[in-house]
C-alpha positions in Angstrom: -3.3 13.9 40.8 -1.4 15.6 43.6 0.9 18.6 43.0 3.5 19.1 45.4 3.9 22.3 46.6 6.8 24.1 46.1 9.0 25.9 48.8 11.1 29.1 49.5 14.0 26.7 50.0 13.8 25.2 46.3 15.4 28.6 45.0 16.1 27.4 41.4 12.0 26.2 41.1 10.8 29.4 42.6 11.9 31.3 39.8 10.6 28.8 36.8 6.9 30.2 36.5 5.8 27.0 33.9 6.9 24.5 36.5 5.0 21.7 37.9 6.0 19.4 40.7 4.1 15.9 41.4 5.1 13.2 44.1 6.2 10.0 43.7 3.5 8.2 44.0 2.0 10.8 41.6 4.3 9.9 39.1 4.2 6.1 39.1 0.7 6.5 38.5 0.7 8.3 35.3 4.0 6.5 34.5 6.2 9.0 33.8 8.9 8.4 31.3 11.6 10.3 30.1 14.9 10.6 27.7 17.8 12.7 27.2 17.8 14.4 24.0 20.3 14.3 22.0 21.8 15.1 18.0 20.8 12.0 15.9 19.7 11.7 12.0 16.2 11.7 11.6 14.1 9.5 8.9 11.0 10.1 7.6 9.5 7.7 5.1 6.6 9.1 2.7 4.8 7.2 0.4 4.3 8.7 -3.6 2.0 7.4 -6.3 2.8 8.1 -9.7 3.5 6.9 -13.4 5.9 5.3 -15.7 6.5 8.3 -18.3 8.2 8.0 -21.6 8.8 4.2 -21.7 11.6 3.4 -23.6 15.2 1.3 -23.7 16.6 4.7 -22.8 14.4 7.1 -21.0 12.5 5.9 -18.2 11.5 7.7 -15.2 8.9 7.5 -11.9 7.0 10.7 -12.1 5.1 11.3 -8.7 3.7 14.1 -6.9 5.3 15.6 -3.8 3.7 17.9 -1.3 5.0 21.0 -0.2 5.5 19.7 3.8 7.6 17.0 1.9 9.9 19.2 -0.3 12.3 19.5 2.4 13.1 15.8 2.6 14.0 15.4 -1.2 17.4 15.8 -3.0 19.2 15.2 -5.7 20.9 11.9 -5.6 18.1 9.9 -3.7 17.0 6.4 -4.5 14.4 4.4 -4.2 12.2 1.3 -5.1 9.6 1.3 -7.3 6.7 -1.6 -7.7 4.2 -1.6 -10.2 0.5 -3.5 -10.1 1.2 -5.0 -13.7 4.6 -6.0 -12.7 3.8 -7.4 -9.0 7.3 -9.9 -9.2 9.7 -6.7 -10.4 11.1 -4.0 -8.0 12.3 -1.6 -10.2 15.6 1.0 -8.8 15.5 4.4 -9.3 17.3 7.9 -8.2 16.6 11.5 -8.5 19.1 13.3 -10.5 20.0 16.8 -10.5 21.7 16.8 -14.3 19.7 14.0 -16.6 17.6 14.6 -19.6 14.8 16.5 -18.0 14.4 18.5 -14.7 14.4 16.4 -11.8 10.7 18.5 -10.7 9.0 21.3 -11.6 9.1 24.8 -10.6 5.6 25.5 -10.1 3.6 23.9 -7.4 -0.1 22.8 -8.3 -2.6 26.2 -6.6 -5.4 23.3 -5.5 -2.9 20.8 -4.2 0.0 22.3 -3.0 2.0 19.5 -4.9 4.6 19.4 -7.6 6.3 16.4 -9.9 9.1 14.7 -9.5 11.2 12.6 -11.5 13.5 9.6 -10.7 15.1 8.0 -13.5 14.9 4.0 -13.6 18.2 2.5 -13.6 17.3 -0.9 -15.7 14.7 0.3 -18.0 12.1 -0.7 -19.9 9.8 -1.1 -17.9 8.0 -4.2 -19.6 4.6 -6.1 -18.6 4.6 -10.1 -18.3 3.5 -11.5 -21.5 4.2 -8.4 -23.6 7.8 -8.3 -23.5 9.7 -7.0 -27.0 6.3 -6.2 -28.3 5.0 -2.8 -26.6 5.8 -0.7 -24.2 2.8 0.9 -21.8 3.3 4.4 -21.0 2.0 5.9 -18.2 1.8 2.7 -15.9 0.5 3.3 -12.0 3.6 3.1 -10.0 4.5 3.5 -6.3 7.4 3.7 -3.7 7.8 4.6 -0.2 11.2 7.2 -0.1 13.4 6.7 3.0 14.7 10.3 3.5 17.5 11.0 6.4 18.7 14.0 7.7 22.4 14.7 8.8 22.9 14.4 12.9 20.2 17.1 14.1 19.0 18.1 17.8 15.9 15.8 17.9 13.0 15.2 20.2 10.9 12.4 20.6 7.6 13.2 18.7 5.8 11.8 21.6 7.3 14.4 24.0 5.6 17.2 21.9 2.4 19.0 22.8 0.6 21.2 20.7 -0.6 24.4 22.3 -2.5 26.3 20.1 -0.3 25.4 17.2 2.8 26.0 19.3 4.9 23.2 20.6 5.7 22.7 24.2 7.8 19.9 25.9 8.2 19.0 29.6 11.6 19.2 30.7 12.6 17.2 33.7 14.7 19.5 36.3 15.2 16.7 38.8 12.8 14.0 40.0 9.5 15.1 40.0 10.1 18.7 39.4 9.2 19.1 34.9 9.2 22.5 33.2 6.7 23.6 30.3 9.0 24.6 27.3 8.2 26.3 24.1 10.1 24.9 21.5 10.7 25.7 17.7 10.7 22.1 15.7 11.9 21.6 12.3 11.8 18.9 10.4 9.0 16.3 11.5 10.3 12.4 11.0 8.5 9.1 11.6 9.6 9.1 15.6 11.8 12.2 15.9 10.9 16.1 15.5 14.2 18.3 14.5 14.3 21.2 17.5 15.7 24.3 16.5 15.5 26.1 19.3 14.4 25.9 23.3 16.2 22.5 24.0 20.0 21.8 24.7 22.1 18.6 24.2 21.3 16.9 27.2 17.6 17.9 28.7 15.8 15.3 29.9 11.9 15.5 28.1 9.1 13.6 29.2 7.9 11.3 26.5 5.0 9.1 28.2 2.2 11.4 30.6 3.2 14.7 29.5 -0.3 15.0 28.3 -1.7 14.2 31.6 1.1 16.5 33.7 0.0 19.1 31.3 -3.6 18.9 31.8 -3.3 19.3 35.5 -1.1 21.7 35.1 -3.5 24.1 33.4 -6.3 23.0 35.5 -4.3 24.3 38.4 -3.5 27.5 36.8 -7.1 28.2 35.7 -6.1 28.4 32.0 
């Protein structure tokens, strides 16, 4: 790939010291792409495993375990869908809430897992399996759901704009055609296509999002890091 070199007269570029310039025929060959970032919610969808716990006409709830990197992304007041293997033709509804007959989770993460429980209480319980029904009531059934979290409008970055430097994340910021900065950035929350940035972007910075990887590598090369 062929650098172009940068001259006395581009006065803004001489003064960027993580800046690297390629030509056009440079970039159509690594197919640079790029997009304006901007405040937008971001989702993040995890899936949780758990049980059916105290199965009952009036207390039912989804307990599953949550992992620490996921705390952020659960609330009070969430809801989701719940299917169980010996209830395939059921989807069962149910929502985290902060005031109900137990704790919505527990206070004290799991040392080996980094995990703790939380509860969501079924809206239209009992939970009963097919040819059972007004006889028993299983406790404990496997259960699963996959939990659609969103944030409020957040400065967000593609995910696939972020490189990872040593555990520290750096985008490439377009300055004008051809001309894209290395930026250390502070990220946030981490969604299913957008990163939260909370600090070293602005409303409005173009990122490269396709051959930042590739601009990068040269980049290095040529700087003998």
């Amino acid at each position: 790939m062929d650098l172009v070199p940068v001259y006395e007269g581009d006065a803004w570029a001489m003064t960027d010291t993580n800046l690297v310039s390629l030509n056009a025929d440079s970039v159509g060959v690594i197919n640079v792409q790029t997009e304006i970032v901007h405040r937008r919610p971001i989702q993040h969808t995890i899936h949780v495993i758990g049980r059916i716990q105290k199965n009952s006409a009036t207390a039912v709830w989804f307990v599953f375990d949550i992992y620490e990197r996921d705390l952020s992304w659960i609330r009070p007041g969430q809801t989701m869908e719940v299917s169980l293997p010996s209830v395939p033709d059921k989807i069962y509804s149910a929502q985290i809430k902060l005031h109900g007959t137990e704790t919505f989770a527990d206070r004290t993460l799991d040392d080996m897992s980094d995990s703790t429980k939380i509860r969501a209480e079924i809206s239209n319980p009992p939970v009963e399996v097919p040819g059972f029904e007004g006889k028993a009531y299983f406790n404990n059934l496997h259960a699963e759901s996959h939990i659609v979290a969103a944030t409020p409008e957040v400065l967000a970055v593609p995910r696939s704009a972020v490189i990872s430097r040593d555990s520290n994340p750096v985008v490439y910021v377009e300055k004008s055609p051809g001309y894209y900065s290395a930026t250390p950035i502070k990220l946030g929350r981490i969604g299913d296509e957008y990163a939260e940035v909370l600090s070293g972007l602005d409303d409005g910075d173009k990122v490269v999002i396709n051959g930042a990887l590739l601009i990068d590598a040269e980049a290095q090369l040529t700087s003998g890091r």
